[in-house]
C-alpha positions as a Python dict, from the first residue, in 0.01 Angstrom:
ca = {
    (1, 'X'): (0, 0, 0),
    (2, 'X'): (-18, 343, -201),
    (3, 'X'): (-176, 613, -4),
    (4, 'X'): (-474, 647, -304),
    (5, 'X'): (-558, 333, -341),
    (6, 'X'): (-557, 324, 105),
    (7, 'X'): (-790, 639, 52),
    (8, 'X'): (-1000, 507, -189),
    (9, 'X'): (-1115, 195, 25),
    (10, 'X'): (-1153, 402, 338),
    (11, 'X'): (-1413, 625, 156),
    (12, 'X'): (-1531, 351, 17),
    (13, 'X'): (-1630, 185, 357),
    (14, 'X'): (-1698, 555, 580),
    (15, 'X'): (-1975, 614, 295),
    (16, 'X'): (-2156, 246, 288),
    (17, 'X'): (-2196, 360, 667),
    (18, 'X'): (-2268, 672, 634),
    (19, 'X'): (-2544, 595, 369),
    (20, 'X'): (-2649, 353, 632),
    (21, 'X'): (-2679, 525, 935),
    (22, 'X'): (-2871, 828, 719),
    (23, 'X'): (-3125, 556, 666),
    (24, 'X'): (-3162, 480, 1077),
    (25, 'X'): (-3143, 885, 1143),
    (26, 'X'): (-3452, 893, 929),
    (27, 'X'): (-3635, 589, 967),
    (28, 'X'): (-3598, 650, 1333),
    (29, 'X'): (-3754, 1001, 1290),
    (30, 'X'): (-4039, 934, 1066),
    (31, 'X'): (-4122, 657, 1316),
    (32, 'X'): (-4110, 881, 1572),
    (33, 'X'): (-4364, 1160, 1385),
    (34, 'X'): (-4633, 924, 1362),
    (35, 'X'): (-4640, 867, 1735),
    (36, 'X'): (-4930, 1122, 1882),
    (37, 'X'): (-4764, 1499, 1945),
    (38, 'X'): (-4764, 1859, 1948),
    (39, 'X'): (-4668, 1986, 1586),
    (40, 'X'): (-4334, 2208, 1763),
    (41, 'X'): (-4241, 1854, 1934),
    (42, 'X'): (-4256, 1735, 1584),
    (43, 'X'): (-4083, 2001, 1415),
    (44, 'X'): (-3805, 1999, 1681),
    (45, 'X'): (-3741, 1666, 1557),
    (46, 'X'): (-3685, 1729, 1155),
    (47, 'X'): (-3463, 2024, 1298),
    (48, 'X'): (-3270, 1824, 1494),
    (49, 'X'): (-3160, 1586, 1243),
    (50, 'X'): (-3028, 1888, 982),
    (51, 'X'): (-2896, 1965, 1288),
    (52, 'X'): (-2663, 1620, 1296),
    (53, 'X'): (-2406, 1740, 996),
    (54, 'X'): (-2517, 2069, 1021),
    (55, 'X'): (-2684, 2078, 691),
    (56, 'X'): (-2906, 2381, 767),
    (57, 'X'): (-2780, 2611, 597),
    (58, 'X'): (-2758, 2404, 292),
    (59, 'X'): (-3134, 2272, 338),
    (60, 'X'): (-3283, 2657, 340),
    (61, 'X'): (-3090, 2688, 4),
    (62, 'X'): (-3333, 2478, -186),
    (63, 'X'): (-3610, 2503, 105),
    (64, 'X'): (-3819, 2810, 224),
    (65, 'X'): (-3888, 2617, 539),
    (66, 'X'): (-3864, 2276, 738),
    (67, 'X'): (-4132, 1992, 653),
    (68, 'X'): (-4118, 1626, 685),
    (69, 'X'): (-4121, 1597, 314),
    (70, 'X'): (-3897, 1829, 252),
    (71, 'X'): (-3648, 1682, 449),
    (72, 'X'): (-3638, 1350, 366),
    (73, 'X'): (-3552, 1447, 24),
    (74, 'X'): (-3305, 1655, 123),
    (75, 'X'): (-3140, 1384, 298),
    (76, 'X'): (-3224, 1075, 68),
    (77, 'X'): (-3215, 1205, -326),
    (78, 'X'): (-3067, 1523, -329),
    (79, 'X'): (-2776, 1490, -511),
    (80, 'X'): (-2583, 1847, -388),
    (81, 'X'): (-2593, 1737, -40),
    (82, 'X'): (-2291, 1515, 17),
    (83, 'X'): (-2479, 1359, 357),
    (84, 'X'): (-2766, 1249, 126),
    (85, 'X'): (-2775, 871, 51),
    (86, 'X'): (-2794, 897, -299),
    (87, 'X'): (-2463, 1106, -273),
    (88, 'X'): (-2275, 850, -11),
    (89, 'X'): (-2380, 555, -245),
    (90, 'X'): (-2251, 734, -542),
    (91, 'X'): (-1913, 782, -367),
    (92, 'X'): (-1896, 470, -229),
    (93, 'X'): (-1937, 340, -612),
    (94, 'X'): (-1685, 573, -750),
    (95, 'X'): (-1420, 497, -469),
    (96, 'X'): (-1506, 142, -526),
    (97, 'X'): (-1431, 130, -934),
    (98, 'X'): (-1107, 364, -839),
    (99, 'X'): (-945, 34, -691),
    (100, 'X'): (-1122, -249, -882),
    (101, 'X'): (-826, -459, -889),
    (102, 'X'): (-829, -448, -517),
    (103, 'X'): (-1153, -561, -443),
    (104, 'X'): (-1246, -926, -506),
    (105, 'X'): (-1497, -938, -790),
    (106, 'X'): (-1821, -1007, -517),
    (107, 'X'): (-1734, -702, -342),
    (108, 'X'): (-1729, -471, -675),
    (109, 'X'): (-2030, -646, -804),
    (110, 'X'): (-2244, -605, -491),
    (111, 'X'): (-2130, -212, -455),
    (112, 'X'): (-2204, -135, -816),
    (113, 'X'): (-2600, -336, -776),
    (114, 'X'): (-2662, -115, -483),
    (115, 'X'): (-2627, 177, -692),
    (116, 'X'): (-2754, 64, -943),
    (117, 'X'): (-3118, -27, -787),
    (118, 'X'): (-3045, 309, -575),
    (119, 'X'): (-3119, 489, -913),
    (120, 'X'): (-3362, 285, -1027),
    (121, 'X'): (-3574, 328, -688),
    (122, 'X'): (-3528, 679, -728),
    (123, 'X'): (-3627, 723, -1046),
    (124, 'X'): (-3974, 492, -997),
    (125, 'X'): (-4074, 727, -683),
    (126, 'X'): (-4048, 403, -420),
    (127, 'X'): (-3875, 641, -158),
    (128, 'X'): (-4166, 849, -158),
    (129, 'X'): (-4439, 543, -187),
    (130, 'X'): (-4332, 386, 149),
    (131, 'X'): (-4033, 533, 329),
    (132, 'X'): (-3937, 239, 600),
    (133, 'X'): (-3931, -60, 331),
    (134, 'X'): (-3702, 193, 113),
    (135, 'X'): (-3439, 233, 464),
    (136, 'X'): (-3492, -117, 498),
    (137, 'X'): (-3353, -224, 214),
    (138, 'X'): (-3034, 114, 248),
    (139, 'X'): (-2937, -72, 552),
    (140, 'X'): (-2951, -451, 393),
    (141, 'X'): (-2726, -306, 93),
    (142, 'X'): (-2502, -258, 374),
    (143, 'X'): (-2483, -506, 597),
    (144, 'X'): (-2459, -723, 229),
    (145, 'X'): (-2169, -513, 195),
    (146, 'X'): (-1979, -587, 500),
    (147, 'X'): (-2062, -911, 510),
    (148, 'X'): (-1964, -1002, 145),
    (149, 'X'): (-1598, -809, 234),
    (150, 'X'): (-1537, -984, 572),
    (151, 'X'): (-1661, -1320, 372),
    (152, 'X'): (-1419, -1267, 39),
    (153, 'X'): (-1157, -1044, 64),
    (154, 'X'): (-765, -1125, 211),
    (155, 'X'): (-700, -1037, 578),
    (156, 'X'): (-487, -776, 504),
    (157, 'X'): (-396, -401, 467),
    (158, 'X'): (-678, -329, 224),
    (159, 'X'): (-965, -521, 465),
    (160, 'X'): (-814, -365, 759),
    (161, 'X'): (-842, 2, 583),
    (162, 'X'): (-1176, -88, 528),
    (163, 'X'): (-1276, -190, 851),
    (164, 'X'): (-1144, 104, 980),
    (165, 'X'): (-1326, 318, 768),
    (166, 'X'): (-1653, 180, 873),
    (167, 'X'): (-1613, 162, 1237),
    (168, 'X'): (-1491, 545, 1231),
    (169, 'X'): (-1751, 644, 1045),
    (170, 'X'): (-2005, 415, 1277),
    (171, 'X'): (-1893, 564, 1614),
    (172, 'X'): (-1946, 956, 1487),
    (173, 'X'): (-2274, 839, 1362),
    (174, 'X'): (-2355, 683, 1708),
    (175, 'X'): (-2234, 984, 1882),
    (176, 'X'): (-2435, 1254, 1683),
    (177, 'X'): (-2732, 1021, 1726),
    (178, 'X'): (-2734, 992, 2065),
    (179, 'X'): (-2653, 1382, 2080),
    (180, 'X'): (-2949, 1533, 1889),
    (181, 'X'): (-3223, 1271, 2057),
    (182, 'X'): (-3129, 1374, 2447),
    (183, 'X'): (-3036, 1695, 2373),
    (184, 'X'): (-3358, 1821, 2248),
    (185, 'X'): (-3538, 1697, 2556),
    (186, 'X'): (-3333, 1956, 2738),
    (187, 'X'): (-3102, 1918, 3058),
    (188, 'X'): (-3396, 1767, 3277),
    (189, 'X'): (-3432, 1444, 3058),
    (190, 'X'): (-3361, 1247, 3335),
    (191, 'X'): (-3628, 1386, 3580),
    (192, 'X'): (-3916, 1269, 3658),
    (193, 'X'): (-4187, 1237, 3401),
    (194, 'X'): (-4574, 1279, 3402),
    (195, 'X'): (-4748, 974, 3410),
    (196, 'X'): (-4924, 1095, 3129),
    (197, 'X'): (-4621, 1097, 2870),
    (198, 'X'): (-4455, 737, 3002),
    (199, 'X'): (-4658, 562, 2704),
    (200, 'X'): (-4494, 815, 2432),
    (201, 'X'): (-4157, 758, 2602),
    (202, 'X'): (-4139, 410, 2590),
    (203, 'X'): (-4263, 468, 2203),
    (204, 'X'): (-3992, 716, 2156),
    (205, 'X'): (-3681, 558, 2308),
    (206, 'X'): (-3797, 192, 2140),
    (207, 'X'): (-3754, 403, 1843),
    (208, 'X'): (-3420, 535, 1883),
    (209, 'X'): (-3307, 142, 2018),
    (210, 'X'): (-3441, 30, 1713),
    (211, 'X'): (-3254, 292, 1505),
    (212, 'X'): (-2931, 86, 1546),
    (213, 'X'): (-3081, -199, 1601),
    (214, 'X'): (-3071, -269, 2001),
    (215, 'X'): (-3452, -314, 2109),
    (216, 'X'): (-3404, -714, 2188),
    (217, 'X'): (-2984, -607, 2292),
    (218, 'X'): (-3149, -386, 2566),
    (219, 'X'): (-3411, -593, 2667),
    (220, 'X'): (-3164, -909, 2657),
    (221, 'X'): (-2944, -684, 2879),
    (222, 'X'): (-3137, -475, 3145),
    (223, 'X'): (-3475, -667, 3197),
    (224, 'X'): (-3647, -378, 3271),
    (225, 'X'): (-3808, -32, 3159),
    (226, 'X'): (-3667, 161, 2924),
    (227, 'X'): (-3494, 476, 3065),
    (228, 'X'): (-3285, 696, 2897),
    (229, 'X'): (-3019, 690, 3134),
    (230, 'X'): (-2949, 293, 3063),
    (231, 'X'): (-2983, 377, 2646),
    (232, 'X'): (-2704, 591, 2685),
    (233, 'X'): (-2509, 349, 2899),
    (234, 'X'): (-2628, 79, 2627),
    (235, 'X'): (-2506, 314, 2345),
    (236, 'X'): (-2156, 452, 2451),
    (237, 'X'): (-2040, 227, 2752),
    (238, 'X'): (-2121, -183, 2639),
    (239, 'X'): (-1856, -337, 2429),
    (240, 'X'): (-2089, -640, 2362),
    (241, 'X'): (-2324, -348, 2148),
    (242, 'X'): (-2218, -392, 1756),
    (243, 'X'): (-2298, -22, 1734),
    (244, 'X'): (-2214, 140, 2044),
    (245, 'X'): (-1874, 406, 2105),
    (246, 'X'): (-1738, 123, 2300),
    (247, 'X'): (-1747, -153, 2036),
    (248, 'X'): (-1690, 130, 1744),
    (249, 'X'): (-1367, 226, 1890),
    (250, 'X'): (-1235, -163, 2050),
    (251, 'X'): (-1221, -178, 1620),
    (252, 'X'): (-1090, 111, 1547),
    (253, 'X'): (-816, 87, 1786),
    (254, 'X'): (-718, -280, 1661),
    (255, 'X'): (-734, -199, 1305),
    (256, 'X'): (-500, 61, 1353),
    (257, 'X'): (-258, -102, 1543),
    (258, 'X'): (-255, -351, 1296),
    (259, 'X'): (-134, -55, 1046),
    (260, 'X'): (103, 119, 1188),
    (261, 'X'): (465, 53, 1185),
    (262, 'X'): (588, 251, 1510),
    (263, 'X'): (303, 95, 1826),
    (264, 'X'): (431, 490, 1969),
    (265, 'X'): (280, 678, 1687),
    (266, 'X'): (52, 960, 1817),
    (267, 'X'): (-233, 852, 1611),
    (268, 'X'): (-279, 485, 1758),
    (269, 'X'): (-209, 699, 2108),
    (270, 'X'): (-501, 927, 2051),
    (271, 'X'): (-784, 659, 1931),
    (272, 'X'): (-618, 445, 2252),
    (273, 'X'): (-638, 738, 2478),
    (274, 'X'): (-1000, 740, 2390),
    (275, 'X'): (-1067, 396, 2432),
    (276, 'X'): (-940, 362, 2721),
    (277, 'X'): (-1144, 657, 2853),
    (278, 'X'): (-1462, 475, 2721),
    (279, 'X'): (-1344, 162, 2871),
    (280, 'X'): (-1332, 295, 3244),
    (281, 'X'): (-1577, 527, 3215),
    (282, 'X'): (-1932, 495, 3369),
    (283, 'X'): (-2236, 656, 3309),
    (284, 'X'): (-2240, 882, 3626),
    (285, 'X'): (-1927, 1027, 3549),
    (286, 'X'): (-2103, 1142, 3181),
    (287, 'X'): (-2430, 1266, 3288),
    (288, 'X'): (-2237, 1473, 3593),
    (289, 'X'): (-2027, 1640, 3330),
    (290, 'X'): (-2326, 1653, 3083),
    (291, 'X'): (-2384, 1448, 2802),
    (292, 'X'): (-2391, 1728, 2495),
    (293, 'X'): (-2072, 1810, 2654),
    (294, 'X'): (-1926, 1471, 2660),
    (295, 'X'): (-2097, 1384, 2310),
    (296, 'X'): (-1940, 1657, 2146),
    (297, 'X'): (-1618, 1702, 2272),
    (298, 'X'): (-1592, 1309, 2134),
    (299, 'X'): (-1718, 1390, 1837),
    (300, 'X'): (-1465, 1666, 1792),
    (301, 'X'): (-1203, 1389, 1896),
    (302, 'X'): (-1338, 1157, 1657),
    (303, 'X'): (-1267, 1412, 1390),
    (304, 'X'): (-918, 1504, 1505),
    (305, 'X'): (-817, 1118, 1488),
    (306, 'X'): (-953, 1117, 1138),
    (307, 'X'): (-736, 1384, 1044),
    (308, 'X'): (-444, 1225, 1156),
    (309, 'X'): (-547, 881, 1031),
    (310, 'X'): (-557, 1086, 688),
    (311, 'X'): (-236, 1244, 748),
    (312, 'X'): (-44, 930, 822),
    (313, 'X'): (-192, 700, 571),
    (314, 'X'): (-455, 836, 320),
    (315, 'X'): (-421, 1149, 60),
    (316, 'X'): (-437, 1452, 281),
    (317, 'X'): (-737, 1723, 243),
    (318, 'X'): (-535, 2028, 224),
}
């Protein structure tokens, strides 16, 4: 396959997700803001998710300061921010009419709708009318998406590009995520709790559960309290989680080995060095080397394998 058109449908799939997971940063904040709490504790919260692509500096740009409002349509319609949704959904059109010929004709068709009703949403003001249908429907787009490519197109280099495209894109997500929520409680998140704030706790990690979609998972799994301890352990340990590290990387690492010629090539060695770390690591081991150390040293891993996934298949960024 030619190294463009490989490109192309890698984009193609890393922004579906990425407009996705936008959606669950910020539905899983604005859920969070309505829950009873200190205007800082709020504010922390918008700061922490410019703080996910470090879009800060960008945001004060257009903004004199942080609001909820301000925000959310920084990160949903604002079309000079290439994190927004509007802008991932345009790319993920644009990379998607680059290799028409590739895609079966449902695929093209259901990319070019989304962005198509994306506009027209935009346009009407429903973003701003009611906020959780609107990343309601971001994340249906894409799990149409997915669905309609795993259900039409050939098992084969272009589908496996794809795939890993979306599960790359899914574990950095995951990872920045899981990042921003514990690290703004501080280092002591794990300590004990007054009994006054267990009610906004279990309100506040049902949230962030429900932000990639593993309320009934975790309940199905542990039979017990939340505790933020077993969300991370849910979140970057459990292969059987669609959206955890784990699970990300179990298809990154088999899409790729599906790819590459030479099974010794330093890039499959890399995303299978992390697996495997991931795979017989426990959640003791994390916390006692800290988890915003852990998170982004995997992040920054995540990034290198990217590279060389670019380098050794895709159009390089030079």
């Amino acid at each position: 396959m030619l190294s463009r058109t490989a490109d192309h449908l890698f984009w193609m799939s890393r922004y579906t997700e990425r407009a996705e997971n936008t959606a669950r940063l910020l539905d899983v904040n604005y859920q969070t803001s309505l829950l009873p709490q200190s205007a800082q504790t709020a504010q922390t919260g918008w700061e922490g998710l410019l703080s996910i692509s470090e879009l800060a500096p960008a945001y004060f740009q257009l903004h004199p300061q942080i609001t909820p409002e301000g925000v959310m349509h920084f990160m949903v319609a604002q079309e000079s921010n290439p994190y927004s949704i509007i802008s991932s959904l345009r790319n993920t059109r644009e990379n998607a009419r680059a290799v028409r010929g590739t895609l079966t004709t449902e695929v093209w068709e259901t990319q070019n709708q989304t962005w198509l009703e994306m506009t027209r949403k935009i346009k009407a003001g429903e973003f701003e009318k009611d906020p959780p249908v609107f990343f309601e429907w971001v994340k249906f787009r894409s799990h149409l998406s997915r669905g309609v490519t795993v259900g039409t197109m050939l098992i084969d280099e272009a589908l496996q590009f794809m795939r890993l495209g979306t599960f790359l894109e899914r574990a950095d997500n995951t990872a920045r995520l899981l990042d921003v929520k514990f690290h703004a409680l501080g280092d002591d998140f794990l300590g004990q709790r007054q009994q006054i704030d267990q009610e906004y706790d279990f309100y506040h990690w049902s949230s962030i559960l429900r932000s990639v979609s593993g309320f009934e998972i975790y309940r199905k799994v542990y039979r017990d309290l939340i505790k933020p301890d077993r969300v991370a352990e849910l979140l970057i340990l459990r292969p059987d989680m669609p959206r955890s590290l784990h699970a990300s990387l179990n298809e990154v690492v088999a899409n790729l080995r599906a790819l590459v010629d030479d099974q010794q090539s330093a890039t499959l060695r890399k995303a299978g060095k992390l697996l495997a770390e991931i795979k017989y690591g426990s959640i003791d081991e994390i916390l006692g080397l800290g988890l915003h150390a852990y998170l982004t040293q995997f992040m920054d891993r995540v990034n290198d394998l990217g590279n060389h996934i670019s380098q050794d298949f895709l159009v390089p960024n030079y």
